[in-house]
TIVO-2410 file (N, C-alpha, C; in nm, 3 decimals):
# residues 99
REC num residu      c1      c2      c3 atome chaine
REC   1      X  -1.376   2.868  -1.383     N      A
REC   1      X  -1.517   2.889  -1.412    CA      A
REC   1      X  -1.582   2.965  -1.298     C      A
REC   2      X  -1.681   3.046  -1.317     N      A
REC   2      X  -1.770   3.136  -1.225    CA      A
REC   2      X  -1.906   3.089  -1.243     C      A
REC   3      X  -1.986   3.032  -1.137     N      A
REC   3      X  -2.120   3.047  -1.169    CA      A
REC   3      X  -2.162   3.128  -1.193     C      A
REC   4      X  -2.307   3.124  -1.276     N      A
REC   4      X  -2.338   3.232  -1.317    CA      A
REC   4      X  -2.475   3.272  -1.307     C      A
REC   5      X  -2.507   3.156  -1.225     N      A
REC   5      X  -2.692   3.153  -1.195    CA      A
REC   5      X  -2.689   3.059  -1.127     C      A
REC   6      X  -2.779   3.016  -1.029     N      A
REC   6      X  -2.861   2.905  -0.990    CA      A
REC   6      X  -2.866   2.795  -1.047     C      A
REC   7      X  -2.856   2.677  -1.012     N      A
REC   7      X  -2.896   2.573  -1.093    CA      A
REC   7      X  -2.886   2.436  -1.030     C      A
REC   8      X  -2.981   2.318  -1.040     N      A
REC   8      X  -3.031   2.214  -0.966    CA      A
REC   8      X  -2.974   2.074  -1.095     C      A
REC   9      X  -2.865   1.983  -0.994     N      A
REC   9      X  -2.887   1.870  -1.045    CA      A
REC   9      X  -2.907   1.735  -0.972     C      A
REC  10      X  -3.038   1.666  -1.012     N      A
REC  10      X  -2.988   1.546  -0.950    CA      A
REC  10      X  -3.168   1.475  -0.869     C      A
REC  11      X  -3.201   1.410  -0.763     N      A
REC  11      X  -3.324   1.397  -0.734    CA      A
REC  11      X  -3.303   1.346  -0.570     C      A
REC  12      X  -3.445   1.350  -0.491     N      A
REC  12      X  -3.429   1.324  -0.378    CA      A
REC  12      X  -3.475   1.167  -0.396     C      A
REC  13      X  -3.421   1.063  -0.474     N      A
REC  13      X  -3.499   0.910  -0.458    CA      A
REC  13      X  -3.337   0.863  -0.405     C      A
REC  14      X  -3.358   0.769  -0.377     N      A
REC  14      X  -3.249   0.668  -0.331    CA      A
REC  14      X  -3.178   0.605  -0.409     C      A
REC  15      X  -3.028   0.628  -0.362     N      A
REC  15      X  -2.919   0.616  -0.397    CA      A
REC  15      X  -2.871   0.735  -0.521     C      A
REC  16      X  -2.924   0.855  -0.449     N      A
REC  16      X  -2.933   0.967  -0.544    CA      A
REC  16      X  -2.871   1.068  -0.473     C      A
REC  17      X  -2.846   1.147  -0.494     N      A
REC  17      X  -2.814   1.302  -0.471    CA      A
REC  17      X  -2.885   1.460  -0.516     C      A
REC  18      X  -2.907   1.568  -0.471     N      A
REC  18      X  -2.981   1.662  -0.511    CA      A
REC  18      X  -2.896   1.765  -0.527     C      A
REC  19      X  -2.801   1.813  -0.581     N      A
REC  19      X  -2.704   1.904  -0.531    CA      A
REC  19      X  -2.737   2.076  -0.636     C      A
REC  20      X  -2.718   2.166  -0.583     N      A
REC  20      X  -2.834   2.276  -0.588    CA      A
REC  20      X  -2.648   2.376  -0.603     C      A
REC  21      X  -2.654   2.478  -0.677     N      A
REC  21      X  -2.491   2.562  -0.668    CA      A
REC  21      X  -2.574   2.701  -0.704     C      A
REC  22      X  -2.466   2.818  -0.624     N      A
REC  22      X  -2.566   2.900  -0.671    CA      A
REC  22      X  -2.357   2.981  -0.624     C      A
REC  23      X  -2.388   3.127  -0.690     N      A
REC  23      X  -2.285   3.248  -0.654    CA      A
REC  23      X  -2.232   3.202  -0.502     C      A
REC  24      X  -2.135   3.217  -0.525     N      A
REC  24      X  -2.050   3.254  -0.344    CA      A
REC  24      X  -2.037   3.353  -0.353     C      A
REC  25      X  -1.912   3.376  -0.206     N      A
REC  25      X  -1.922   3.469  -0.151    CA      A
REC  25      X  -1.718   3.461  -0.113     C      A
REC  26      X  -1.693   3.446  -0.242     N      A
REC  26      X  -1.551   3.448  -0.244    CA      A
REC  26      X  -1.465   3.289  -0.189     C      A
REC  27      X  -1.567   3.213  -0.173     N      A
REC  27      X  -1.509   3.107  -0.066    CA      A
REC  27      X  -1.616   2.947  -0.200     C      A
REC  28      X  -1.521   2.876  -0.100     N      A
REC  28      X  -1.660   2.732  -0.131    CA      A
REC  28      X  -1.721   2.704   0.007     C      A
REC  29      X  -1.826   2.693  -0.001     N      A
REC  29      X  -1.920   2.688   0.134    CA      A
REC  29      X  -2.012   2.599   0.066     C      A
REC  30      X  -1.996   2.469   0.154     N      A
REC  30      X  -2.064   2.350   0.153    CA      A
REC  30      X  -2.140   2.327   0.234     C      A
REC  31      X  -2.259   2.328   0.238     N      A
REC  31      X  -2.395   2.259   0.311    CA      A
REC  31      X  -2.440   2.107   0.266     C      A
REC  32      X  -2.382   2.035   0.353     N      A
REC  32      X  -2.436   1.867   0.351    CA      A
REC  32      X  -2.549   1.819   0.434     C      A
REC  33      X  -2.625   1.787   0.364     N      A
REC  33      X  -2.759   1.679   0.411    CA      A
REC  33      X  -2.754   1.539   0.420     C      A
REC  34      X  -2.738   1.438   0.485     N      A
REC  34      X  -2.746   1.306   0.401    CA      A
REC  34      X  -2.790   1.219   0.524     C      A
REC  35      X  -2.831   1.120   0.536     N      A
REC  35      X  -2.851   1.025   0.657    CA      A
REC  35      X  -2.767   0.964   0.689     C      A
REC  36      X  -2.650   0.952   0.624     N      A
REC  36      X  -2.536   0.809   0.598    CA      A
REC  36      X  -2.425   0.944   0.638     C      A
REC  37      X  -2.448   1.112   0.718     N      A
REC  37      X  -2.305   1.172   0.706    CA      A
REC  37      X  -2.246   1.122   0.837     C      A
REC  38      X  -2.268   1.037   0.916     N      A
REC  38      X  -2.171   0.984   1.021    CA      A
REC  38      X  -2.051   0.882   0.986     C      A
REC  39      X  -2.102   0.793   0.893     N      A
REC  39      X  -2.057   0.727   0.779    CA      A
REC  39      X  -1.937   0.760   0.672     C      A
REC  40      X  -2.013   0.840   0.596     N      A
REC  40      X  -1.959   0.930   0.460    CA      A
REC  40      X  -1.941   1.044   0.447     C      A
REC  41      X  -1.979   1.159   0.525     N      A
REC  41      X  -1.991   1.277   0.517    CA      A
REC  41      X  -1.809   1.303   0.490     C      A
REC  42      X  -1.715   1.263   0.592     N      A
REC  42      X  -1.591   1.270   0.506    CA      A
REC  42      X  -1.594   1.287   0.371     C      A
REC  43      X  -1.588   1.179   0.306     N      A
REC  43      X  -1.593   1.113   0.197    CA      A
REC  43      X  -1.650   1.181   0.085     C      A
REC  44      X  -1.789   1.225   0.100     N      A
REC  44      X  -1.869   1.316   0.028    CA      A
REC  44      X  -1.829   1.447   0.037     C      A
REC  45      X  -1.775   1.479   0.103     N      A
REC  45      X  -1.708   1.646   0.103    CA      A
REC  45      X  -1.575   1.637   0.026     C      A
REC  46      X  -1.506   1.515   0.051     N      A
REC  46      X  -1.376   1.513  -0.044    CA      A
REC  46      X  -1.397   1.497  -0.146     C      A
REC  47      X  -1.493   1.436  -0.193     N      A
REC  47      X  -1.571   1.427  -0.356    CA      A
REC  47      X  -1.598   1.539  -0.407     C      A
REC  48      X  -1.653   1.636  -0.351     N      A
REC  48      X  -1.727   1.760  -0.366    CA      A
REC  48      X  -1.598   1.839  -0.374     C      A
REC  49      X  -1.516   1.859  -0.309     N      A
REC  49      X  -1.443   1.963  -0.310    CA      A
REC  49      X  -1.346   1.906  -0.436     C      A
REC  50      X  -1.231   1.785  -0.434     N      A
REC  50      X  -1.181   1.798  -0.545    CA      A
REC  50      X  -1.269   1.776  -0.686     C      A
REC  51      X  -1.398   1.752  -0.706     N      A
REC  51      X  -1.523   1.762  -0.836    CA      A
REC  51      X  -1.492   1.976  -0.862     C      A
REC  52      X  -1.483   1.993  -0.752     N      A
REC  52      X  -1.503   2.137  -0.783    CA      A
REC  52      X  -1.388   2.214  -0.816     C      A
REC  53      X  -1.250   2.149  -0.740     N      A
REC  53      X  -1.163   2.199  -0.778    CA      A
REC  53      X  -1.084   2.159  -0.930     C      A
REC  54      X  -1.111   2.062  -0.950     N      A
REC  54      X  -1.107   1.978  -1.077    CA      A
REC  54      X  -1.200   2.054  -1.207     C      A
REC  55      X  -1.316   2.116  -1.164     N      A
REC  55      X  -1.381   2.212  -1.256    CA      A
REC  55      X  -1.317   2.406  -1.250     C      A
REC  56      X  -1.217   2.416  -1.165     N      A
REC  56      X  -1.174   2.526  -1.153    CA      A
REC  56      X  -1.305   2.621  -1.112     C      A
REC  57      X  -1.352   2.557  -0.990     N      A
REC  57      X  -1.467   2.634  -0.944    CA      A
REC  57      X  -1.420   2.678  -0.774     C      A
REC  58      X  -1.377   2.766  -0.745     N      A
REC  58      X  -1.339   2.780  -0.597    CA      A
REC  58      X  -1.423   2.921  -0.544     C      A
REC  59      X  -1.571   2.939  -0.606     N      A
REC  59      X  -1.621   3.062  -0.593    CA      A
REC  59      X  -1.780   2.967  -0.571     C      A
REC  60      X  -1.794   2.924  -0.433     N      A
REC  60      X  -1.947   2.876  -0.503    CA      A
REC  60      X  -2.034   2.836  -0.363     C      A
REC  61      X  -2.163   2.859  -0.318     N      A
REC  61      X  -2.225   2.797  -0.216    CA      A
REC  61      X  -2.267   2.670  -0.311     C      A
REC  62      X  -2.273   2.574  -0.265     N      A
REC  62      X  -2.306   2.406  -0.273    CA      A
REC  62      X  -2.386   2.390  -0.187     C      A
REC  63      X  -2.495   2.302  -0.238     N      A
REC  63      X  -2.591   2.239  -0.124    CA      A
REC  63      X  -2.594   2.105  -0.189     C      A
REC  64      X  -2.609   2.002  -0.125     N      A
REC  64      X  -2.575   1.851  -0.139    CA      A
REC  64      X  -2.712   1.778  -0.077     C      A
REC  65      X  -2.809   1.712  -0.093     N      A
REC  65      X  -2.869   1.685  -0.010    CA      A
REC  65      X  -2.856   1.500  -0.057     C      A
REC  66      X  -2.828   1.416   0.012     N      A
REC  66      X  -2.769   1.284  -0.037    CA      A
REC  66      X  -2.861   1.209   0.038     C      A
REC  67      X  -2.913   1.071  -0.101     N      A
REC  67      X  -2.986   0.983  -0.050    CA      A
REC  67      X  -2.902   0.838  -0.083     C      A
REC  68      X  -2.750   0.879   0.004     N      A
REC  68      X  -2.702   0.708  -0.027    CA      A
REC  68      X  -2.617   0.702  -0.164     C      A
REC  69      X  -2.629   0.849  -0.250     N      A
REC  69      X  -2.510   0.819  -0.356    CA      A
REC  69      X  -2.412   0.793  -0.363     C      A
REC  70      X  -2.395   0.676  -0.463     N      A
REC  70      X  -2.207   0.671  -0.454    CA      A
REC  70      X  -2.122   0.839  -0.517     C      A
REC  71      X  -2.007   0.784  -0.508     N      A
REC  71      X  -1.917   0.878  -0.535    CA      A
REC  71      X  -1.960   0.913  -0.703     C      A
REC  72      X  -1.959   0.866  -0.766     N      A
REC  72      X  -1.945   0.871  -0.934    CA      A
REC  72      X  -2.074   0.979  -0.915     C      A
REC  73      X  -2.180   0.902  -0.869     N      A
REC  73      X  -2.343   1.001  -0.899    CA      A
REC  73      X  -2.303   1.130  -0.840     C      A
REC  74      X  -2.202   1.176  -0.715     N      A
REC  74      X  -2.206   1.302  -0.654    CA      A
REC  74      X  -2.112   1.372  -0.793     C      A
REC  75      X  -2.013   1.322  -0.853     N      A
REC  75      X  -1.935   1.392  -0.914    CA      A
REC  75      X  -2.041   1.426  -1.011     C      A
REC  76      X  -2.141   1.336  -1.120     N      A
REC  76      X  -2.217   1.354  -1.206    CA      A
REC  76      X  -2.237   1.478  -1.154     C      A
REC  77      X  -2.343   1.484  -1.051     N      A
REC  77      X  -2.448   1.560  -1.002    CA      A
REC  77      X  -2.387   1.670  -1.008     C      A
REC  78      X  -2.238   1.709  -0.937     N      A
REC  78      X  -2.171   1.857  -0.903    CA      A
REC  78      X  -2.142   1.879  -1.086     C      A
REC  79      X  -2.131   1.803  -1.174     N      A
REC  79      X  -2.082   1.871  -1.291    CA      A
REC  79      X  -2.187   1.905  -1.386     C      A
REC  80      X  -2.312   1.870  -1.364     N      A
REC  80      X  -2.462   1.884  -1.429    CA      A
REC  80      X  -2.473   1.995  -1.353     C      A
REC  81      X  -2.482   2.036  -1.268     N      A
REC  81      X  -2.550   2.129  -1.170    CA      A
REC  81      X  -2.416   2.299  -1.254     C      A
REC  82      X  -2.300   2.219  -1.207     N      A
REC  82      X  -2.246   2.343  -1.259    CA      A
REC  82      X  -2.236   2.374  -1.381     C      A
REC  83      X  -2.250   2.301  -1.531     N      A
REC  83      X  -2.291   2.358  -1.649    CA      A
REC  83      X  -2.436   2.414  -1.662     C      A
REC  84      X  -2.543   2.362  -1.568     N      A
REC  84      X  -2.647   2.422  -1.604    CA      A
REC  84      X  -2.672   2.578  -1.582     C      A
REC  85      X  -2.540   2.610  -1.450     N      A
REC  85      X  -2.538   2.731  -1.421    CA      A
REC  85      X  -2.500   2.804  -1.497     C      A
REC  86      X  -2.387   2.708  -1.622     N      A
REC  86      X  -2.298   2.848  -1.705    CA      A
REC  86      X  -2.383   2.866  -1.825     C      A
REC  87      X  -2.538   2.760  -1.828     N      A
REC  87      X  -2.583   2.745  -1.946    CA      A
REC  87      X  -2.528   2.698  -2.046     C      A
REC  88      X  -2.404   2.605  -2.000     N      A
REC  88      X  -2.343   2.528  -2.152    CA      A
REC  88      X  -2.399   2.395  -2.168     C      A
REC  89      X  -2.467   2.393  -2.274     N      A
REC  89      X  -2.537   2.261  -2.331    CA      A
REC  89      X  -2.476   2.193  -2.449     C      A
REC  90      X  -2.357   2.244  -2.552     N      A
REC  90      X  -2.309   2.176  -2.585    CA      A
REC  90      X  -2.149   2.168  -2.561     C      A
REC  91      X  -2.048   2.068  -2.599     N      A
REC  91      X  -1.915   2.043  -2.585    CA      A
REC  91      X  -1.904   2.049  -2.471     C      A
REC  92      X  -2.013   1.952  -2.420     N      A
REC  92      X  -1.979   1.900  -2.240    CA      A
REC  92      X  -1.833   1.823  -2.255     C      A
REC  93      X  -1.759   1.834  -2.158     N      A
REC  93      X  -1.657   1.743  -2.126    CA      A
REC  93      X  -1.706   1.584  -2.036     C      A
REC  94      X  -1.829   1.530  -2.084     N      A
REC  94      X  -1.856   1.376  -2.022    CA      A
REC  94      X  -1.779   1.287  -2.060     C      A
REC  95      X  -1.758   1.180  -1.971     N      A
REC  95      X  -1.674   1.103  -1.998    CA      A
REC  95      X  -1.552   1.091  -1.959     C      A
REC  96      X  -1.501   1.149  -1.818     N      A
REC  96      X  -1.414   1.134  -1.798    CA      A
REC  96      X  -1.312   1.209  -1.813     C      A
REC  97      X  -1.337   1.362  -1.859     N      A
REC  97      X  -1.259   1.439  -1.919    CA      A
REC  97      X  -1.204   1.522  -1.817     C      A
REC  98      X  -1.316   1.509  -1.713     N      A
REC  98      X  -1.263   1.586  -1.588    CA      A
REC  98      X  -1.256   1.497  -1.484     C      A
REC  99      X  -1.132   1.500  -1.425     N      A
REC  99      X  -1.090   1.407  -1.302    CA      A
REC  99      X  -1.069   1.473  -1.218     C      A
***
């Protein structure tokens, strides 16, 4: 998959995530925000990267801005964010379809 626009999923409240994907630049380039990255920031980047590689996305700037989400909400968040970019609204794969 290629992004194909801009696109925002997710909120800045707690125990949430904001994660924002837009065109790369041939690479995945991750920008993490979170209060808890001394903690998790591992953790949340390994989420992020196999969520992305798992969507066959290896072309993409990511921005993450994390208020305390678990793992499940970051994967949500990276796979909302990247259909909204391709504009596909129906025959989502939810549910588990992507691991």
């Amino acid at each position: 998959m290629k992004i194909e626009r801009p696109a925002m999923a997710g909120t800045l409240e707690s125990s949430d995530c904001q994660v924002t994907v837009e065109e790369g630049e041939g690479k995945v380039e991750l920008t993490l925000e979170s209060a808890v990255i001394n903690q998790f920031g591992n953790q949340i980047r390994k989420v992020t990267l196999e969520t992305l590689h798992n969507l066959g996305i290896d072309d993409v700037r990511i921005t993450i801005v994390d208020k305390g989400a678990l793992d499940c909400t970051i994967k949500a968040r990276i796979e909302g964010a990247v259909y909204r970019s391709l504009g596909q609204k129906e025959h989502l794969p939810w549910g588990g379809a992507i691991r």
